[in-house]
Backbone as CSV, one residue per row, in Angstrom:
resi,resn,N_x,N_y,N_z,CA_x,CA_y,CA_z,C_x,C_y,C_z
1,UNK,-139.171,171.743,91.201,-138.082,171.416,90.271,-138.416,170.176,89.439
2,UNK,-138.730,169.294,90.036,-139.710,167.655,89.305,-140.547,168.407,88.145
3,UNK,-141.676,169.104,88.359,-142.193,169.423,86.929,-141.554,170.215,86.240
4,UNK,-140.261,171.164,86.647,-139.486,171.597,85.406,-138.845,170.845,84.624
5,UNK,-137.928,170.230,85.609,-137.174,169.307,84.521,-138.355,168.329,83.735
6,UNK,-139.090,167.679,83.873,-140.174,167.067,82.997,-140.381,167.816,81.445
7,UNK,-140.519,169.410,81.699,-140.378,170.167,80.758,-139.263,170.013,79.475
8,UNK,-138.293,170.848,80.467,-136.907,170.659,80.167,-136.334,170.332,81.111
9,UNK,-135.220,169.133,80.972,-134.409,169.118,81.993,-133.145,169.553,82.104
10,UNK,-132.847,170.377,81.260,-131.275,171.453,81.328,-131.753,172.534,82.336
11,UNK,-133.588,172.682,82.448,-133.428,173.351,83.740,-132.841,173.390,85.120
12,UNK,-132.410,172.089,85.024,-132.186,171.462,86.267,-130.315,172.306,86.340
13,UNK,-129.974,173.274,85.308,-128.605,174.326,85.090,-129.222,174.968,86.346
14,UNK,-130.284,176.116,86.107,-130.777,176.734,87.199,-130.862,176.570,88.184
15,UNK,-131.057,175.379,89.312,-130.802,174.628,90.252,-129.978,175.403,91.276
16,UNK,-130.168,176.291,92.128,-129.155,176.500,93.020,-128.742,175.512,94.277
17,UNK,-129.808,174.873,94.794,-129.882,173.965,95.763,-129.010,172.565,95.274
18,UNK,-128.368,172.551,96.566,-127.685,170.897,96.076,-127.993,169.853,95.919
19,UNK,-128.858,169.706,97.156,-129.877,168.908,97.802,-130.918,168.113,96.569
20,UNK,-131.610,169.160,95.366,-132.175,168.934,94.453,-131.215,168.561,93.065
21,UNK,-129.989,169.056,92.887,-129.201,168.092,91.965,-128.395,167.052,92.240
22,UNK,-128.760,166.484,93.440,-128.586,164.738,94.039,-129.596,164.621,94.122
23,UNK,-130.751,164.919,93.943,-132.256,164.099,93.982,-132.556,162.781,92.924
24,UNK,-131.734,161.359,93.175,-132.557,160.494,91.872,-133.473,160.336,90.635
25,UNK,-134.702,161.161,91.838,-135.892,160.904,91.316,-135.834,162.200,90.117
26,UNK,-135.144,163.589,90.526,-135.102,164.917,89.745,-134.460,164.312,88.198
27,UNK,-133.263,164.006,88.901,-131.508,163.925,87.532,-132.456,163.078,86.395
28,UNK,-132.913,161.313,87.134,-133.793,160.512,86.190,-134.854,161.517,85.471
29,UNK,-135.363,161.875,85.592,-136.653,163.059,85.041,-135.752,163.982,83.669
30,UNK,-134.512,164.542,84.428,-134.087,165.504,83.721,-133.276,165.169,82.449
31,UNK,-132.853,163.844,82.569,-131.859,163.345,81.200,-132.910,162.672,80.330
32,UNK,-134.133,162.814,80.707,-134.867,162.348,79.746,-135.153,163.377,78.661
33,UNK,-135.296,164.962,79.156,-135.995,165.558,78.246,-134.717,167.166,77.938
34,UNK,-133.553,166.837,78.811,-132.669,167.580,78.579,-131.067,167.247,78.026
35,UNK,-130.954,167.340,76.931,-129.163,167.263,76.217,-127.750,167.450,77.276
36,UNK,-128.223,168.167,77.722,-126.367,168.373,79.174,-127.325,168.632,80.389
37,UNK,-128.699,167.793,81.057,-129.095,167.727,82.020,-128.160,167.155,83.384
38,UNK,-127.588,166.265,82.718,-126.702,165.424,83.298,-125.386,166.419,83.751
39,UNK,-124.901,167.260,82.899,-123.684,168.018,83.204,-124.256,168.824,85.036
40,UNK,-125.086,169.249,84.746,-125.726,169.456,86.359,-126.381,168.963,87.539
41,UNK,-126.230,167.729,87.123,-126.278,166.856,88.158,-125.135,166.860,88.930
42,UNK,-125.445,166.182,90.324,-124.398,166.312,91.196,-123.337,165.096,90.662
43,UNK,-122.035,164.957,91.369,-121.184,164.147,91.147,-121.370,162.750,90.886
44,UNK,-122.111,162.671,91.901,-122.645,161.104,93.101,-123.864,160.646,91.565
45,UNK,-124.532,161.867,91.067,-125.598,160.973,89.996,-124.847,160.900,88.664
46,UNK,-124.107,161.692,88.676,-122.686,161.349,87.166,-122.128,160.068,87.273
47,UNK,-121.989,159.282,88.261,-121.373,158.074,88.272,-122.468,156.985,89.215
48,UNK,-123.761,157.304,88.747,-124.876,156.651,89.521,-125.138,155.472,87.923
49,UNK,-125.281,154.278,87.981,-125.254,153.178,86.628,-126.349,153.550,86.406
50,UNK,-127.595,153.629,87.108,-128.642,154.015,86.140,-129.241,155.232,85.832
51,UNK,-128.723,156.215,86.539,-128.939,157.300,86.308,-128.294,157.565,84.438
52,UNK,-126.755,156.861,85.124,-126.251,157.206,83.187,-126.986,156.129,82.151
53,UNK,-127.541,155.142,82.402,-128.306,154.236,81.736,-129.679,154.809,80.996
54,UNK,-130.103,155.894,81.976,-131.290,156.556,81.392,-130.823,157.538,80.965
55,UNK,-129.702,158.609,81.444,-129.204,159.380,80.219,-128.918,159.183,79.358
56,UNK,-128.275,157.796,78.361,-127.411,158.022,77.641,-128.367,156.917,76.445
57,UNK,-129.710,156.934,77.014,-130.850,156.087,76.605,-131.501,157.044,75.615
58,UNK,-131.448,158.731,75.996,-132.588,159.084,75.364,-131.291,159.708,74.751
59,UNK,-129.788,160.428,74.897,-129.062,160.951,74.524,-127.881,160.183,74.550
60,UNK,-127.292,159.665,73.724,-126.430,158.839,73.383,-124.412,159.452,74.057
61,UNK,-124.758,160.963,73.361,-123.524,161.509,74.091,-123.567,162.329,75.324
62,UNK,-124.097,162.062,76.330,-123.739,162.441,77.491,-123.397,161.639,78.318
63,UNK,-122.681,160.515,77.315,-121.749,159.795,78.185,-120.409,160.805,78.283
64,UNK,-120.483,161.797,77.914,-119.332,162.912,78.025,-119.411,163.179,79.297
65,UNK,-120.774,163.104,79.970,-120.457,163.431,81.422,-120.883,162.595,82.906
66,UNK,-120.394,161.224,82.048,-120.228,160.656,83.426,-118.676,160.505,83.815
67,UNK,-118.676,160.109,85.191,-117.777,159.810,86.037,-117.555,158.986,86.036
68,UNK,-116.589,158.131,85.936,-115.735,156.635,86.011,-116.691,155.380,85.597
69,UNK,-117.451,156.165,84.488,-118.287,154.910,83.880,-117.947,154.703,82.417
70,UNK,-116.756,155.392,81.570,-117.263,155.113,80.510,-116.325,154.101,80.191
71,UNK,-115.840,153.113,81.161,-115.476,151.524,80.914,-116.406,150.529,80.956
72,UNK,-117.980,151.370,81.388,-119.173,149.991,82.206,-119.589,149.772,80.232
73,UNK,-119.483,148.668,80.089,-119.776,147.744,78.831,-120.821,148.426,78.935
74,UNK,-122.061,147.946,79.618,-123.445,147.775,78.953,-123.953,149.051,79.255
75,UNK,-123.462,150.490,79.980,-123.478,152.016,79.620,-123.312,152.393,78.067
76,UNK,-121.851,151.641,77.999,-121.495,152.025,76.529,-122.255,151.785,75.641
77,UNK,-122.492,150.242,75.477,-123.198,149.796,74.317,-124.894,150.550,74.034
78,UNK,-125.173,151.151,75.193,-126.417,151.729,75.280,-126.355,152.694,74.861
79,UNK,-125.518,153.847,74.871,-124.743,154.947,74.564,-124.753,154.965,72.978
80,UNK,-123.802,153.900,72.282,-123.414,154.066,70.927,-125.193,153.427,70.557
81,UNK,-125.734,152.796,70.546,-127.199,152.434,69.822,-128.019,153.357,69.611
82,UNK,-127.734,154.462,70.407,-128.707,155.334,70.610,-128.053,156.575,69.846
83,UNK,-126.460,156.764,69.821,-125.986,157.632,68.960,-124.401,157.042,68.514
84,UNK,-123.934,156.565,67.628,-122.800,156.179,67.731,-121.573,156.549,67.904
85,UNK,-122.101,157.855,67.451,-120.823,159.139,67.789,-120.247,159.067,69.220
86,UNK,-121.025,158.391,70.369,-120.921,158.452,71.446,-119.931,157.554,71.892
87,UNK,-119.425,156.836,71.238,-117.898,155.863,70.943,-116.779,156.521,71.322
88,UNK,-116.544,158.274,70.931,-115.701,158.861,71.589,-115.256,158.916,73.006
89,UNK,-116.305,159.353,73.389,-116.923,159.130,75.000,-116.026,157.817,75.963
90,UNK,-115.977,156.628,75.201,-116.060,155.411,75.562,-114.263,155.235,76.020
91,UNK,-114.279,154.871,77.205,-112.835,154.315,77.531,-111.975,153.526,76.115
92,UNK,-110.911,153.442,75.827,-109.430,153.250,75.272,-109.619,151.433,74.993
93,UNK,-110.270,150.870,76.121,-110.445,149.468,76.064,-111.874,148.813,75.124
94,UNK,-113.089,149.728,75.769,-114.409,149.429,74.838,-114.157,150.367,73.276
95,UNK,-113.271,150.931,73.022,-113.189,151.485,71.736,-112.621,150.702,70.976
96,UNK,-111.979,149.247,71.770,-111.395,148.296,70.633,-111.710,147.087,70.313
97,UNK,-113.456,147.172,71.518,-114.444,146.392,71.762,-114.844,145.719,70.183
98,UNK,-114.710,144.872,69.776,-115.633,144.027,68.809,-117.293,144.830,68.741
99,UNK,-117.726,144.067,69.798,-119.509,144.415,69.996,-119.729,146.218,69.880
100,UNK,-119.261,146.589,70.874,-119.714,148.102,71.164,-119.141,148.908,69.650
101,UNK,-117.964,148.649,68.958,-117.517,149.358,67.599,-118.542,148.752,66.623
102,UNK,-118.843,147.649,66.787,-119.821,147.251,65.699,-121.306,147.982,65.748
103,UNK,-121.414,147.944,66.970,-122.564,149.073,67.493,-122.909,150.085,66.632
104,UNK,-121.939,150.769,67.470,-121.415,152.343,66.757,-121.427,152.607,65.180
105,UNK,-120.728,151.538,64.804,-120.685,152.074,63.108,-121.898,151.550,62.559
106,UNK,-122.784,150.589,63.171,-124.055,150.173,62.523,-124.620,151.449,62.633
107,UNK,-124.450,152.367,63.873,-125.988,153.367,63.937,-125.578,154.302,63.264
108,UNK,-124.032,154.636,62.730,-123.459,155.850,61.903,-121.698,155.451,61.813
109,UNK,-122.001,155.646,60.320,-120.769,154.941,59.796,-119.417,155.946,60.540
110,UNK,-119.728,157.113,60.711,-118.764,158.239,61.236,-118.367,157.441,62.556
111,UNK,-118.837,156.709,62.801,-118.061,156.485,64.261,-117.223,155.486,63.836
112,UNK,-116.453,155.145,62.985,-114.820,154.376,62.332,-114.164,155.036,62.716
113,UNK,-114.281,156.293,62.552,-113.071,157.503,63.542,-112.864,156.986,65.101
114,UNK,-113.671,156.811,65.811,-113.145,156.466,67.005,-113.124,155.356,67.271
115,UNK,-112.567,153.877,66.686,-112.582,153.015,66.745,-110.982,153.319,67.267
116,UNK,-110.413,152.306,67.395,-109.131,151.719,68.108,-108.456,151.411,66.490
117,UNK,-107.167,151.427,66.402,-106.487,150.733,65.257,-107.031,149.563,64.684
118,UNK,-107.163,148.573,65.520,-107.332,147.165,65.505,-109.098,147.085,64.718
119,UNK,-109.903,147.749,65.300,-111.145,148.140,64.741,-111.214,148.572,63.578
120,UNK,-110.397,149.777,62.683,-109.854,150.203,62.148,-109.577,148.874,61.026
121,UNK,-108.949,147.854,61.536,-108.327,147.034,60.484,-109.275,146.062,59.821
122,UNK,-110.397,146.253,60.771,-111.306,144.838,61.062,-111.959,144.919,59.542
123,UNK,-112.447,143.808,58.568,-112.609,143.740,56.965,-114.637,143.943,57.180
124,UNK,-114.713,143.368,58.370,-116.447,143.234,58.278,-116.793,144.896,58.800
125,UNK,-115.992,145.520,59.660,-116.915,146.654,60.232,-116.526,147.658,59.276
126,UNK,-115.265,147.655,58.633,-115.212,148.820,57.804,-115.771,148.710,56.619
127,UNK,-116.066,147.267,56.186,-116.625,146.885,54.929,-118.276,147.832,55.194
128,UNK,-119.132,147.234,56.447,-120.091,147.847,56.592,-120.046,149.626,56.167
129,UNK,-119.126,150.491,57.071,-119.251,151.381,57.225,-119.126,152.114,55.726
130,UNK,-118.251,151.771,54.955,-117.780,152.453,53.619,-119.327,151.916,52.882
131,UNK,-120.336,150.761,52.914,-120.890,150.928,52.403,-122.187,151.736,52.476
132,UNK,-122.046,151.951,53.490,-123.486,153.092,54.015,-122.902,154.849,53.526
133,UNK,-121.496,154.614,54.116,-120.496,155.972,54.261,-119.719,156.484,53.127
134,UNK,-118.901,156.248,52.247,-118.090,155.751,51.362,-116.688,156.213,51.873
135,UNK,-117.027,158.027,51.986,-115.684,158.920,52.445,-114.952,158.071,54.072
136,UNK,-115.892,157.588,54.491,-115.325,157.236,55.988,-114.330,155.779,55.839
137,UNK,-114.082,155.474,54.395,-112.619,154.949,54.209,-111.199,155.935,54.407
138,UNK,-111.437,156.979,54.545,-109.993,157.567,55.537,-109.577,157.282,56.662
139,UNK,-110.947,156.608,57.007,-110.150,156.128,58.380,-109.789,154.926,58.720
140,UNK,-109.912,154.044,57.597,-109.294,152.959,57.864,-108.086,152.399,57.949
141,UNK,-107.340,151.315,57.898,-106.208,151.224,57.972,-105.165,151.107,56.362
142,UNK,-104.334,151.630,56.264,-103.768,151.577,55.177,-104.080,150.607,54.255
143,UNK,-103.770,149.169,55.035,-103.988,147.888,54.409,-105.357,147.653,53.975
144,UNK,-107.012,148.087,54.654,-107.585,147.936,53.990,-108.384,149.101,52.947
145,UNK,-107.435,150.258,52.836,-107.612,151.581,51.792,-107.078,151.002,51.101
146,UNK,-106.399,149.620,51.282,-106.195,148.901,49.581,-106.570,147.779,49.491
147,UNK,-107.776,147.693,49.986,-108.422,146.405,49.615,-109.580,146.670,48.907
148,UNK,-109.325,145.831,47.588,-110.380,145.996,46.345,-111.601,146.005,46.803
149,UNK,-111.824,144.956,47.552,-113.436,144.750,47.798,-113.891,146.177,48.208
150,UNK,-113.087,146.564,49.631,-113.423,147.691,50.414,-113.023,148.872,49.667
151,UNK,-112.363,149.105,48.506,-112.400,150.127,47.981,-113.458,150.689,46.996
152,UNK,-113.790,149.572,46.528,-114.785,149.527,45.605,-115.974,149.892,45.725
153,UNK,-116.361,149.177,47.307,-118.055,149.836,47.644,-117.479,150.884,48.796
154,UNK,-116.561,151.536,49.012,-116.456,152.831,49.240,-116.702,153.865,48.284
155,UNK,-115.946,153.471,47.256,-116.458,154.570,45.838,-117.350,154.340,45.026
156,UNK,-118.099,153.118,45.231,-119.735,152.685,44.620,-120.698,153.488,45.301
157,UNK,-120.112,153.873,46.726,-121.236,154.319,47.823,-121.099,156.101,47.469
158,UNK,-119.754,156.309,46.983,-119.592,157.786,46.879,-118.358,158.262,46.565
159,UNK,-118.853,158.374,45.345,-117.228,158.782,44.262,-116.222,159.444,45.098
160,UNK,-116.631,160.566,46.241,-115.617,161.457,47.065,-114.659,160.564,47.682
161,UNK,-115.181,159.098,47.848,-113.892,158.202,48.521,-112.585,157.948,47.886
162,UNK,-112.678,158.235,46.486,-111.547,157.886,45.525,-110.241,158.135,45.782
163,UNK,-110.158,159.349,46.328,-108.705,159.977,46.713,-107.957,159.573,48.624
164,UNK,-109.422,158.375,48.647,-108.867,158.299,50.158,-108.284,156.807,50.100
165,UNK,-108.646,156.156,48.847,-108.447,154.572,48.584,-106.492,154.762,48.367
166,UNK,-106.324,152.753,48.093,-105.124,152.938,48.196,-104.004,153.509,46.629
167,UNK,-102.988,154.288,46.488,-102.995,154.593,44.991,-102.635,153.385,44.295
168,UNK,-101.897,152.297,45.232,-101.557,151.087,43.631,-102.867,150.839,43.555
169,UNK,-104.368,150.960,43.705,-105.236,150.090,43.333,-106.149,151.295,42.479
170,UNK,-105.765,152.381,42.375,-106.914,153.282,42.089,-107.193,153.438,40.364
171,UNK,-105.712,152.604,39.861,-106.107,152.652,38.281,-107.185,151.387,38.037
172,UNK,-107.221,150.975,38.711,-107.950,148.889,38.979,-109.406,149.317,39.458
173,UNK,-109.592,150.045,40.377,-110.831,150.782,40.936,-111.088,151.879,39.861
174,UNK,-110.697,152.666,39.255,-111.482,153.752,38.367,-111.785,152.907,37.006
175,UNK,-110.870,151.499,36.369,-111.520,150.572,35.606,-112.600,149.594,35.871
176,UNK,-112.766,149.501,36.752,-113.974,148.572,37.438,-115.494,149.889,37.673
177,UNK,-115.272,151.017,37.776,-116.207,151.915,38.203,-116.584,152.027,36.962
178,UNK,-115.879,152.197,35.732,-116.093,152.650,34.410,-116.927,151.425,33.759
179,UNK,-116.672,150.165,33.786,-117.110,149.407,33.606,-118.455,149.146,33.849
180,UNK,-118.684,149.359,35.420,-120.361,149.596,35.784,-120.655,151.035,34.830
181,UNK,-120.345,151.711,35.027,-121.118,152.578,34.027,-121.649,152.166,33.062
182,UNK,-120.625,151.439,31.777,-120.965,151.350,30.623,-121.756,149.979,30.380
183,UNK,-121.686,148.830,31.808,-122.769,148.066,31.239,-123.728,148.100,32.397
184,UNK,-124.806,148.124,31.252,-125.955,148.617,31.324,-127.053,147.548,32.070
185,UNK,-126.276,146.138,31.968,-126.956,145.267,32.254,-127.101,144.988,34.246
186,UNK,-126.095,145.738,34.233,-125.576,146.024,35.988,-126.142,146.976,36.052
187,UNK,-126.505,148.374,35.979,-127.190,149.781,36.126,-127.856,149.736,35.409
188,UNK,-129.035,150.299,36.376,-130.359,150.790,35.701,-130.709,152.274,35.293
189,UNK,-130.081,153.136,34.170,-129.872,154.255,34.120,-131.192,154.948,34.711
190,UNK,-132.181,154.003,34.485,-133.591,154.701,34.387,-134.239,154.443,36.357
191,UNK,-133.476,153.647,36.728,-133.656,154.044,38.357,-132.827,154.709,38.957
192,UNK,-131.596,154.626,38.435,-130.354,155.308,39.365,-129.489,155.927,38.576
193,UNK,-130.543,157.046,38.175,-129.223,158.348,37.479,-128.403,158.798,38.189
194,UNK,-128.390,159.674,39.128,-127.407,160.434,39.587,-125.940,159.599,40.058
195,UNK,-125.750,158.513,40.538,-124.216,158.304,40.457,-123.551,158.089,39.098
196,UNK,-124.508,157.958,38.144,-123.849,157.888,36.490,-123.308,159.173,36.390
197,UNK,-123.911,159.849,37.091,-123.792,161.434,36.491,-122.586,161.880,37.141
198,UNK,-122.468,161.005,38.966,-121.510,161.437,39.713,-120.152,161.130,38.803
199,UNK,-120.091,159.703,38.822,-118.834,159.039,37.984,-118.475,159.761,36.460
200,UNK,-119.444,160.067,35.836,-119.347,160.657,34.607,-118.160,162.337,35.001
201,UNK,-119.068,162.997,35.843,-118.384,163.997,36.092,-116.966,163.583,36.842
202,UNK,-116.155,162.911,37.588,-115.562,162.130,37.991,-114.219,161.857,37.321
203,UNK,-114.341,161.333,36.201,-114.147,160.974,35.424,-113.628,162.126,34.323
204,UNK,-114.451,162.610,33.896,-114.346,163.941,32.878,-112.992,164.838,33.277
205,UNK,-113.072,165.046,35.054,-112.144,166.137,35.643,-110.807,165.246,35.436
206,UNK,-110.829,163.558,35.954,-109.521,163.738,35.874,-108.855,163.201,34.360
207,UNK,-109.488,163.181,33.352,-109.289,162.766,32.464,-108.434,164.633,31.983
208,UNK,-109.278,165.378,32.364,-108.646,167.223,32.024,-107.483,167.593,33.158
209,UNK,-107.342,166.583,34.040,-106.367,166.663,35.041,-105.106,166.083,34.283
210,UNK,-105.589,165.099,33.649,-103.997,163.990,33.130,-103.823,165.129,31.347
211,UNK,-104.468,165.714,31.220,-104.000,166.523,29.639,-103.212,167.363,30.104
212,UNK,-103.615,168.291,31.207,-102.944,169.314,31.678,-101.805,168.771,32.260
């Protein structure tokens, strides 16, 4: 069973013996090279710290299947670095974690969704995330879907954020976007066409939106 799972370790599904899915030495082997290796492990290695330390090392979300670990801080934070999506995973308390949410949205802005409210409100992590992300300003908090700064390099990052910003600010934000367009001295048409083209088109629709 040791050189299967080495292979793959979701072999370690096949496993009829018990004896061999409580084996340390097997489960460690098997979350290295298998995605839900861990789901077949025995109980006792689902809630073993380093067993989930090396699962969630090479696979970020199979912290889905440990046992009464996904409050251990430094599981988590290992977890979201490696995939940030894996924030879901994460107990009610580390989801409103400072460190571990900052984690998370550094390695993928999509993980603002499972932040806590309070995370949610925070000006530095969502500022980050909208600028890598743009659309993943829906999930912020009302108050900062109307904050200029954060609206701005949400829809600098990707025109699709526009309709998620706040509406008193969106006539203030589609004049400030227009503005980069037209000076030239801020955009370099000749390095960065395509968001001219995005905003242009952008622009065009709802300008045929407000005739109609």
């Amino acid at each position: 069973m040791l050189a299967a799972v080495k292979i793959n370790g979701d072999a370690l599904m096949t496993c009829t013996n018990v004896k061999l899915r409580n084996d340390k030495e097997i489960v460690m082997e098997a979350v290295k090279t298998g995605r839900d290796a861990l789901l077949w492990a025995s109980d006792n290695m689902r809630k073993d710290v380093d067993v989930l330390f090396e699962a969630v090392t090479y696979n970020g979300r199979a912290l889905r299947y440990a046992i009464g670990l996904r409050d251990h801080k430094k599981i988590v934070l290992q977890a979201v670095k490696q995939d940030g999506n894996a924030l879901q995973f994460a107990s009610n308390e580390l989801r409103s974690n400072i460190e571990i949410c900052k984690a998370a949205v550094f390695q993928t802005p999509f993980a603002i969704q499972y932040c806590s409210e309070s995370i949610q409100n925070n000006y530095d992590i969502v500022l980050h995330a909208v600028q890598h992300n743009g659309t993943v300003i829906r999930c912020a908090s009302k108050e900062l879907q109307s904050n200029l700064d954060i609206a701005f390099a949400a829809c600098n990052n990707n025109i699709k954020a526009f309709p998620y910003i706040g509406k008193s600010i969106q006539k203030e934000i589609e004049m400030k976007l227009n503005n980069c367009i037209t000076n030239f001295d801020i955009i370099e048409i000749s390095l960065n066409p395509a968001p001219l083209d995005d905003f242009t088109l952008f622009f065009d629709i709802i300008e045929i939106a407000e005739e109609e």
